[in-house]
Structures are given as structure tokens and as C-alpha cells.
C-alpha positions in Angstrom: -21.8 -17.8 -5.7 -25.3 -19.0 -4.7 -27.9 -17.0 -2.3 -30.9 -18.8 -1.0 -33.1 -17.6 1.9 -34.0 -20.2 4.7 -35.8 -19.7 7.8 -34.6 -21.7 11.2 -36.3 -22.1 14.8 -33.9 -19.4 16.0 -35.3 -17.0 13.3 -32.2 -16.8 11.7 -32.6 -16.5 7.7 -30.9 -16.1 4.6 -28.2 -18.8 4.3 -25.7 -17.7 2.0 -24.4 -20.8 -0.2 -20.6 -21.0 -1.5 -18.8 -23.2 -3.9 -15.7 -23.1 -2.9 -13.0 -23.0 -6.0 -11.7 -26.6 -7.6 -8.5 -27.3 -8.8 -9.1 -25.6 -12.1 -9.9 -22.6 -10.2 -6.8 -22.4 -8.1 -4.6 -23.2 -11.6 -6.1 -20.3 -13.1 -5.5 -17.8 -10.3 -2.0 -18.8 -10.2 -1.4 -18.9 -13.7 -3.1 -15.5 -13.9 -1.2 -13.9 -11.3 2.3 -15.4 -12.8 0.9 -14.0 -15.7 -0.1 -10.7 -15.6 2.5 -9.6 -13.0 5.3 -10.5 -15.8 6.7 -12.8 -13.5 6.7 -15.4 -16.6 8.2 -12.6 -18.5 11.2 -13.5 -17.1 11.5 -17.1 -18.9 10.7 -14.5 -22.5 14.1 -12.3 -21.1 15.8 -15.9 -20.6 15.3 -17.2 -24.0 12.7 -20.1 -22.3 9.7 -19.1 -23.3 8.8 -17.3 -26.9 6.9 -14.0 -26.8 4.0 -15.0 -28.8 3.4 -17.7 -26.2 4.0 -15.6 -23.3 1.4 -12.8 -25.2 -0.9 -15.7 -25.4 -0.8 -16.8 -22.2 -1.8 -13.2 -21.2 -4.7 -12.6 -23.0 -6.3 -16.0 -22.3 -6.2 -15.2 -19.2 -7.7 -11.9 -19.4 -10.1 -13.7 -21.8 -11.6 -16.0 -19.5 -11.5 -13.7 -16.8 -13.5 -11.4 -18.9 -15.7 -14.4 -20.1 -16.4 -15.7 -16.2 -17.2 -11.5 -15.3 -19.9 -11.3 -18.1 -21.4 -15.2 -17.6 -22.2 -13.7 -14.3 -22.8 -10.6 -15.1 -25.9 -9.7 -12.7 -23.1 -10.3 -9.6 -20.9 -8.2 -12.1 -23.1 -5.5 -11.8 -23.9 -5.4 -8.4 -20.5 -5.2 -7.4 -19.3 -2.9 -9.2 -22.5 -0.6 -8.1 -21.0 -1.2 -5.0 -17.5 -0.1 -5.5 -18.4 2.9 -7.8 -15.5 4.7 -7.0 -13.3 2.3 -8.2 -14.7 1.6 -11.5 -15.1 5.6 -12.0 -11.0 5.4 -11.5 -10.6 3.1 -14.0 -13.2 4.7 -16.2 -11.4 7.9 -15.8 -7.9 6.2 -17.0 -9.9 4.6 -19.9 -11.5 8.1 -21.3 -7.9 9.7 -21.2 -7.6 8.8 -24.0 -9.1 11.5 -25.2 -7.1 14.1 -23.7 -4.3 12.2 -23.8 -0.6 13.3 -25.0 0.6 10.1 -26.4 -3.5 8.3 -27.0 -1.6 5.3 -28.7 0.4 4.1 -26.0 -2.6 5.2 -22.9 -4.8 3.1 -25.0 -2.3 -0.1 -25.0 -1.4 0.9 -21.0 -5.6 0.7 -20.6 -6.0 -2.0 -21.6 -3.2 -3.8 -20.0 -5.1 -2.6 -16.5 -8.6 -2.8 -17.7 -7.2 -7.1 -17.9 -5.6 -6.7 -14.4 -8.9 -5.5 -13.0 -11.1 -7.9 -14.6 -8.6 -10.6 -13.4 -8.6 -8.8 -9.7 -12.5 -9.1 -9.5 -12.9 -12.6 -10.7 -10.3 -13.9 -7.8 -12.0 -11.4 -5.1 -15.3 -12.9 -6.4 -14.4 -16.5 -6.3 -12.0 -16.7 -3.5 -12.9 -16.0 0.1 -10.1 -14.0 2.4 -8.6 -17.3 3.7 -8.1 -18.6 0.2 -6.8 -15.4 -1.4 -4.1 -15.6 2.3 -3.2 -19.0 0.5 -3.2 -18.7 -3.0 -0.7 -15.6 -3.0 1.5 -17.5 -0.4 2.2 -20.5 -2.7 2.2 -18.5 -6.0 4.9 -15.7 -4.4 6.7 -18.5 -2.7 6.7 -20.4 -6.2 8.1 -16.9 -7.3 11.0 -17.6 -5.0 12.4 -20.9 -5.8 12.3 -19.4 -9.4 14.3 -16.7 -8.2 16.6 -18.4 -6.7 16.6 -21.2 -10.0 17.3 -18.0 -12.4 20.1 -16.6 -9.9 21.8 -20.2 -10.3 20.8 -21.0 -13.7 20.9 -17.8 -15.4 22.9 -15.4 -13.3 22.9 -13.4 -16.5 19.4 -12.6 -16.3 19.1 -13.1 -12.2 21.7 -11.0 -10.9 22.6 -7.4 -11.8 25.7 -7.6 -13.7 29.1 -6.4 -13.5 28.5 -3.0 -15.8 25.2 -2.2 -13.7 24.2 0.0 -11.1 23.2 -2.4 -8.3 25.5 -4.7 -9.6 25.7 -8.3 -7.7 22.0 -7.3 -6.2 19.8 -10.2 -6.8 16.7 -9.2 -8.9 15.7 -13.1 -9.7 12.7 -12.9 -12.3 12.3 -9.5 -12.3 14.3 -7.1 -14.4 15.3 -5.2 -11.0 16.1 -5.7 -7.6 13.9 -3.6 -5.9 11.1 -5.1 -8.1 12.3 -8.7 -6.5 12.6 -6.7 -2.8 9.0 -5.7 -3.1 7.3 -9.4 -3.9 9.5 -10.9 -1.4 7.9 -8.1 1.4 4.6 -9.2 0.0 5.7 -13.0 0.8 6.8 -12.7 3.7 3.6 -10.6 5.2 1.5 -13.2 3.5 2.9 -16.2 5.3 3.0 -14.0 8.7 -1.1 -13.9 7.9 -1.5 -17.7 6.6 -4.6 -19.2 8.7 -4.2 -21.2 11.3 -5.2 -24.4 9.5 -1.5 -24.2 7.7 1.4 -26.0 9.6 3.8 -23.4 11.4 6.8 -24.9 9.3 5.3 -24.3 6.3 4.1 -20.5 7.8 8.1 -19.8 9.0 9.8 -21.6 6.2 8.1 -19.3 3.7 8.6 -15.8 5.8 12.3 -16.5 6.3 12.7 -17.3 2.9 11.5 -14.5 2.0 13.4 -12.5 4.2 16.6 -14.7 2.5 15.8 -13.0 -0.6 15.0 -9.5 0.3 18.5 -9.1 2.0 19.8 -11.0 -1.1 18.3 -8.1 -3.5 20.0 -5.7 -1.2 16.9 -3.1 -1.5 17.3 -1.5 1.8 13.6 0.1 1.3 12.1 -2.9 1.0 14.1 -4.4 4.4 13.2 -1.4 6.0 9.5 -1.7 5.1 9.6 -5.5 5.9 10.8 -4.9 10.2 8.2 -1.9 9.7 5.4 -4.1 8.7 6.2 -7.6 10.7 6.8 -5.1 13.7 2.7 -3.2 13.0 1.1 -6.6 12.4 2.6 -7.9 15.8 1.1 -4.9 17.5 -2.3 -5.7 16.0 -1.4 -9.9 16.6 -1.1 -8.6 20.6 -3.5 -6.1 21.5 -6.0 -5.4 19.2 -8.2 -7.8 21.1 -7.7 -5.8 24.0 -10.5 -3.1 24.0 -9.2 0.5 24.9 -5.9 -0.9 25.7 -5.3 -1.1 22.4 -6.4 2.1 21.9 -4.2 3.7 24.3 -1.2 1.8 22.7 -2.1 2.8 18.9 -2.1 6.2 20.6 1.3 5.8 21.9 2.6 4.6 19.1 1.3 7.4 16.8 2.9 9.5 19.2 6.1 8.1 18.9 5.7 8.0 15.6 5.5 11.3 15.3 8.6 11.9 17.0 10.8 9.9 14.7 9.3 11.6 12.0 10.1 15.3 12.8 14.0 14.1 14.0 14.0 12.5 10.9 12.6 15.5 9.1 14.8 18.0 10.7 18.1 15.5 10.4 17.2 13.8 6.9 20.6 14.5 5.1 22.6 13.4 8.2 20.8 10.9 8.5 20.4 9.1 4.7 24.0 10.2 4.6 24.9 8.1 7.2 23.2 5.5 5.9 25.4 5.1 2.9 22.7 7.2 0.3 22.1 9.7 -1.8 20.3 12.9 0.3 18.2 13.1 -3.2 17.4 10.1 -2.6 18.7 8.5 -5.8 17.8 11.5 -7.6 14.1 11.1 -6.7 13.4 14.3 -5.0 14.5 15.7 -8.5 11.9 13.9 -10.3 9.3 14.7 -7.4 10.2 18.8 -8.1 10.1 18.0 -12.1 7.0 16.3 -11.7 4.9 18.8 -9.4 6.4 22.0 -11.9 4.3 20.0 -14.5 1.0 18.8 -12.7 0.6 22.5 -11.7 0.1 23.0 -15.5 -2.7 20.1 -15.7 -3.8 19.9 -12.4 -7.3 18.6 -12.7 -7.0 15.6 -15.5 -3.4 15.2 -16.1 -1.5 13.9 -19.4 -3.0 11.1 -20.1 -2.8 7.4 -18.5 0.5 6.9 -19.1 1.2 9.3 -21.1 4.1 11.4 -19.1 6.9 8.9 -19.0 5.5 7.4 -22.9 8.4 5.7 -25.0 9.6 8.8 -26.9 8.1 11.5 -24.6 9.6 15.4 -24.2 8.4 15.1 -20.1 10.3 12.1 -19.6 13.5 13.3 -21.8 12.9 16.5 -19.8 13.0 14.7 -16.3 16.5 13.2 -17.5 17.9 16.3 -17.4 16.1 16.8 -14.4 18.5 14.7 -12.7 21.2 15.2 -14.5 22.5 11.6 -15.1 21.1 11.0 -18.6 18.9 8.2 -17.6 15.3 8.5 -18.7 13.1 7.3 -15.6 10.2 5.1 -16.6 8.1 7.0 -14.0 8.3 9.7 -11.2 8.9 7.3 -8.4 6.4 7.7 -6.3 2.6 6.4 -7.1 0.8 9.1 -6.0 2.6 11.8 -8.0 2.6 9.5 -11.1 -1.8 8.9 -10.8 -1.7 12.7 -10.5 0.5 13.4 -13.9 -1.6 10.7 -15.5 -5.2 11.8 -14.5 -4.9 15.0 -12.5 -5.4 15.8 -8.9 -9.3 13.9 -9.8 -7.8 11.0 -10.3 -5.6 11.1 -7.1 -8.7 12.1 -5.2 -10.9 8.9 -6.1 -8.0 6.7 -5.2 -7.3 8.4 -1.9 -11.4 8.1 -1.3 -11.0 4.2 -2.2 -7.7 4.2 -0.1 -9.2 5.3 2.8 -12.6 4.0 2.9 -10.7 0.4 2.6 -8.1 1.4 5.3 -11.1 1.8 7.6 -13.0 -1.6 6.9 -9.8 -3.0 7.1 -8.9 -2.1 10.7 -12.0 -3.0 11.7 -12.0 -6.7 10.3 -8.1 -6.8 11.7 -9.8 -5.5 15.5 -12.8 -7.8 15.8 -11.3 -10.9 14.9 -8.4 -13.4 15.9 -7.7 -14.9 12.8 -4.7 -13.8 11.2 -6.0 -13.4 7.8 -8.0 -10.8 8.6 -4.9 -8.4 9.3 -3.4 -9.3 5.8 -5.7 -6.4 3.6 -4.6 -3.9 6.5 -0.8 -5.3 6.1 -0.8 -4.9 2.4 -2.6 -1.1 2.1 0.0 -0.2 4.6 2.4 -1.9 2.7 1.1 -0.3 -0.5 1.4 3.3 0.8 4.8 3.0 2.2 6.1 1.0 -1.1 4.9 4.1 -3.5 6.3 6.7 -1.5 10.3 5.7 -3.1 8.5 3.6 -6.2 5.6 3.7 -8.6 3.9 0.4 -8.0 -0.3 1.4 -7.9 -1.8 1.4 -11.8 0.7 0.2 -14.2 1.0 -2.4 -16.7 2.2 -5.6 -15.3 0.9 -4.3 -11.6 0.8 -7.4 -9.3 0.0 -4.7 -6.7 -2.9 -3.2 -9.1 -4.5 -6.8 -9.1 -3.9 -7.1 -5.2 -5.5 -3.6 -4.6 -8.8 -4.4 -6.4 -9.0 -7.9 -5.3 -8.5 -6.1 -1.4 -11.2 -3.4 -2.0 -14.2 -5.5 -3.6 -13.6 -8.2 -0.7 -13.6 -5.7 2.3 -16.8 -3.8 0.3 -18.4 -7.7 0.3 -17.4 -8.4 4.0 -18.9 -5.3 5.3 -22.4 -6.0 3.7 -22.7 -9.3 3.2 -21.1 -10.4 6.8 -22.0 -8.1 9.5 -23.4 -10.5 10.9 -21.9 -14.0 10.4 -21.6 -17.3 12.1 -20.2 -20.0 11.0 -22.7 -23.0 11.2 -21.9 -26.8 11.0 -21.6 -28.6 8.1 -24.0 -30.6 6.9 -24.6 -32.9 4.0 -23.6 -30.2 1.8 -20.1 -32.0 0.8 -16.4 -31.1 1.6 -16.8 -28.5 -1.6 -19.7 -26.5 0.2 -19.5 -23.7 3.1 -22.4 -22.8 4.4 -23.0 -19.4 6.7 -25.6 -17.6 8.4 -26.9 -14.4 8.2 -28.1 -13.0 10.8 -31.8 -11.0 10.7 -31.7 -7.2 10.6 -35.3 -6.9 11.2 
């Protein structure tokens, strides 16, 4: 990324100067995020692809990410001055080590997200907003046809089995189907935001078949979560160009809101038991009681990244019982509760200041423009904070989410300095490979 400062008759100065990312570029990010999301894990489960190779693959790619972050390392620095609070989260999870009640396995966990975010800031650094819209698109839609290639190919591995749980759900190249129902949200609220430079076949082919697949993984959360989410980017597709119309409705429909919340508070076992489900929730609410009887015993730094639901570990043996099924849960299932176990209510509290400082930019990039790629980072923190209320999807290993979440705040913390004041200006002799934009004068 290049800075130069011009002067033009109108007074306008300091044009900001763009490469924008070649084929190599685009490879990469794909390959990361197949990568590093354990999508290509699936081909290891499958017998396709050797673990060494598939290890490989995932620390070259945290290798060159970490090699591109340090050759530019005063832009490095800069940004991650500016999104401080981030990089004190992931500093926090990195010195829990110390405290930590398994510091083996936090250490391996670390590092695992210490690569997701260096990969997250190299494609929130490289990519602008309309090509991040894009490049998840085709790499989630690329997760789909290998879905449905492992349902047809390897129903073993792409189908829960007959001796299963969900058994018949569709969990394609993940190892479960809510894990399949939650990319396939993802890819369907990414086409919904494609630009308007991509053909409207392309846009509905990839939202329906991403719908096709969510119903196929029969998660009800995530179909739930999908009408919820299609339905809120509509609303801001409508009116959010409408001044205090707008307003009005958002108020409206907070109202509302409220209402089906407290009938659905006061009737909550009638109503999941109509629905066909547990009232605990799949034995969640269980874990959410086990897991708050322990934070109050570490409240401010927690057990250790990781640490609570470690291989081997008393809490998580202890949460079996918990439910009373035997099973040993490989987290709390819900994100919030698990960052607090892992590093204390501090830890929850400088994600919920990132959280919400990004929710804010975000809703003011999705009001003041008309270009539908500027609703997708409010689609996907909304989508974030509904998912991890039922799952655990925020910092993990293998967090597609994790690299979505740091790509989503440094790129909202860039928009809101850099262009406050932007216009796009014609092209010039700069090539097809150059964007050029001013910036407006403060002085």
C-alpha cells in the first residue's frame, strides 16, 4: 500500500495510491483461508491428503503471512497502534500461559490463533472491502461443491452416520453439521452483499445454494439465524437511506423485538418444546451453570487460553457429569462464556470494547452508503453474536470466524481514518492494476 501527497486546483490533497492484489495474492488468501479454517482437514479425515502435508500447508501459510506483516512492518505497526485493544486481547491469551492450568496445550492453542491473526491482518491489509465481499464468496462457495463432492464421494466422512447423533445430517467437510450450517449462513450473507459489479445469477445461484446446504445439515440454529439475518440486511437494503425514517423503523423494530423476546422468555419450554428440542437446550444450559460456578472462582484472568476444556482436563471431565450424558464437551457452547473461562471477565471485557466499537463503525458505513458491501461487516458481527450464543465459534484453533473478525475490525478502524472523506476519482494512466482515491483536506 502506497501514500503520496498531491495538491490539485480544487485544493484537494493527499492521493492515496493502491495496488490492487494479483493472482498470486488471491491464491494465497484462498489457500489460507481453506487452510487455516481446517476446511482442507477434511481431505486428511478422508484419507486424501497426508497430515504432514496438510501441517505444511498450514505453517507456510502462516509463514508468509508472518514474512509479508514484518517486510512491511512500519504499516504493521501503525495498525496495530490503532487497534490496540485487539492486540492487548491476543496478548492477554498469549501471557496465559503463565497462569495457565494446562501451559502445554494454551501454548499450542496460541499459537494456532497468533497464525489466524497474522493471516487476518495481511488479507484486511491487502484487500479492500469489495475484494474481501468476493474472495470469501468464491472460497465458501468452493466450500460447497466440496461439500456436496464428500456427501457423494465419501458419505462416510460427509454425512453423520447411522450410530450418530444427528445421524443423516449433512456435515460435508466439516466433522459436524452445525459446523457445515454455520459456513453455509456465512455464504449465503456474503453473496446477499456481493457488489454490484457481479452478475445477479452468479449473486442468487450462490445464496440458494447455500441455503440448499444449510437445510441439508438440518441445524435449525443456523436456518433460524439465516431468515434472521437475510430478513435485518433487507431492512438496512430498504431504508437505511431514508434519514429519520429509518430511524423510526429501527425503533419499531427494537420494539418488537422486545416483545418476542419477553413471550419467548416467559414461554421458552413450551415453546422449544414444541419445536421438537430439548428445554436445556441440548444440555447447554447445563454447561452454561457448570461454567459460571467456575468463572466465579477465577473471575478476572480465567484458566488459561484454552485451558478449561484441555485434552485430559478435571473441568471438562467435570462438565460431563454436568450433563449427565457422559460426553465430554469440547467447550461451554457459547463464545462469550468460553473467552471468560479462558481469560477472565478482562478478557471478555476487551472483546466486548472491540465488539462494540466495530458494531458502531459498522452501522455507519452500512447507513451512508448504497453499496451492498458495506452492510456485510454489520451482517457478519450480527451474525457472530447470535452464532456464539448456542456455539463457541470466536478465538479457537481452526477459527474461520477468528480470521473474519480481525480481518472486519482492522478494515472498519482503516475506513474510519483513512476515508472520511473519500471520492472516487477517474482513472488515469495508472493501469487496470491501480485505484486511485482522494482525500479530502481537513484543514
Amino acid at each position: 500500500m502506497k501514500l503520496a501527497n498531491y495538491t490539485d486546483t480544487s485544493g484537494t490533497k493527499s492521493i492515496r495510491i493502491k495496488t490492487s492484489p494479483g493472482i498470486a495474492d488471491w491464491f494465497f488468501a484462498i489457500l489460507g483461508i481453506l487452510c487455516l479454517s481446517s476446511i482442507l482437514f477434511a481431505l486428511t479425515r478422508a484419507g486424501l491428503l497426508p497430515q504432514p502435508v496438510f501441517v505444511l500447508l498450514k505453517y507456510f501459510v502462516w509463514g508468509m503471512s508472518t514474512i509479508l506483516v514484518c517486510i512491511f512492518w512500519k504499516s504493521t505497526i501503525i495498525t496495530i497502534s490503532r487497534n490496540i485493544t485487539l492486540f492487548l486481547l491476543v496478548a492477554l491469551s498469549l501471557m496465559s500461559f503463565f497462569w495457565s492450568e494446562s501451559p502445554d496445550y494454551t501454548l499450542s492453542t496460541d499459537l494456532e490463533v497468533l497464525i489466524l491473526t497474522f493471516f487476518g491482518l495481511y488479507i484486511a491489509k491487502r484487500f479492500s472491502l469489495k475484494e474481501q465481499v468476493r474472495l470469501l464468496a468464491f472460497t465458501l462457495l468452493i466450500v460447497a461443491f466440496f461439500s456436496v463432492i464428500f456427501v457423494i464421494v465419501f458419505p462416510a466422512v460427509g454425512i453423520h452416520g447411522a450410530n450418530e447423533e444427528y445421524s443423516g445430517a449433512w456435515r460435508g467437510v466439516y466433522a459436524h453439521k452445525n459446523a457445515l450450517g454455520s459456513a453455509m449462513v456465512l455464504g449465503a450473507l456474503t453473496f446477499f452483499a456481493l457488489p454490484k459489479e457481479n452478475h445477479y445469477l452468479y449473486k442468487w445461484f450462490g445464496l440458494s445454494f447455500s441455503l440448499f446446504l444449510i437445510v441439508l445439515s438440518s441445524s435449525k440454529t443456523s436456518l433460524v439465524i439465516f431468515f434472521l439475518l437475510i430478513f435485518i440486511m433487507m431492512f438496512y437494503q430498504r431504508f437505511r437511506w431514508q434519514g429519520k425514517l429509518s430511524i423510526i423503523f429501527i425503533d419499531i423494530g427494537i420494539l418488537i423485538l422486545g416483545c418476542v423476546s419477553l413471550v419467548v422468555s416467559s414461554y421458552w419450554i413450551e415453546l422449544i418444546t414444541g419445536l421438537g428440542r430439548d428445554p436445556t437446550l441440548t444440555g447447554r444450559t447445563l454447561l452454561w451453570s457448570y461454567g459460571l460456578s467456575r468463572l466465579v472462582e477465577r473471575p478476572l484472568l480465567g484458566y488459561g487460553f484454552g485451558a478449561f476444556f484441555a485434552p485430559n482436563s478435571n473441568y471438562a471431565i467435570e462438565a460431563s457429569y454436568a450433563v449427565g450424558t457422559g460426553w465430554v464437551a469440547p467447550n461451554v457452547h457459547n463464545g462469550f462464556l468460553d473467552i471468560s473461562l479462558d481469560l477472565g471477565l478482562i478478557g471478555l471485557l476487551l472483546f466486548l470494547i472491540i465488539y462494540f466499537t466495530t458494531f458502531i463503525r459498522a452501522l455507519k458505513i452500512a447507513y451512508a452508503t448504497n453499496n451492498p458491501e458495506n452492510i456485510w461487516p454489520l451482517a457478519y458481527l450480527t451474525f457472530l453474536a447470535m452464532i456464539n450464543v448456542t456455539e463457541s465459534n470466536l478465538m479457537a484453533k481452526f477459527s474461520l470466524n477468528w480470521i473474519l473478525f480481525v480481518i472486519v475490525v482492522v478494515t472498519l478502524n482503516q475506513k474510519s481514518r483513512i476515508y472520511a472523506s473519500v471520492s472516487p476519482c477517474q482513472e488515469g494512466t495508472m493501469g487496470s492494476k491501480e485505484t486511485i482515491y482522494y482525500l479530502e483536506s481537513k484543514d
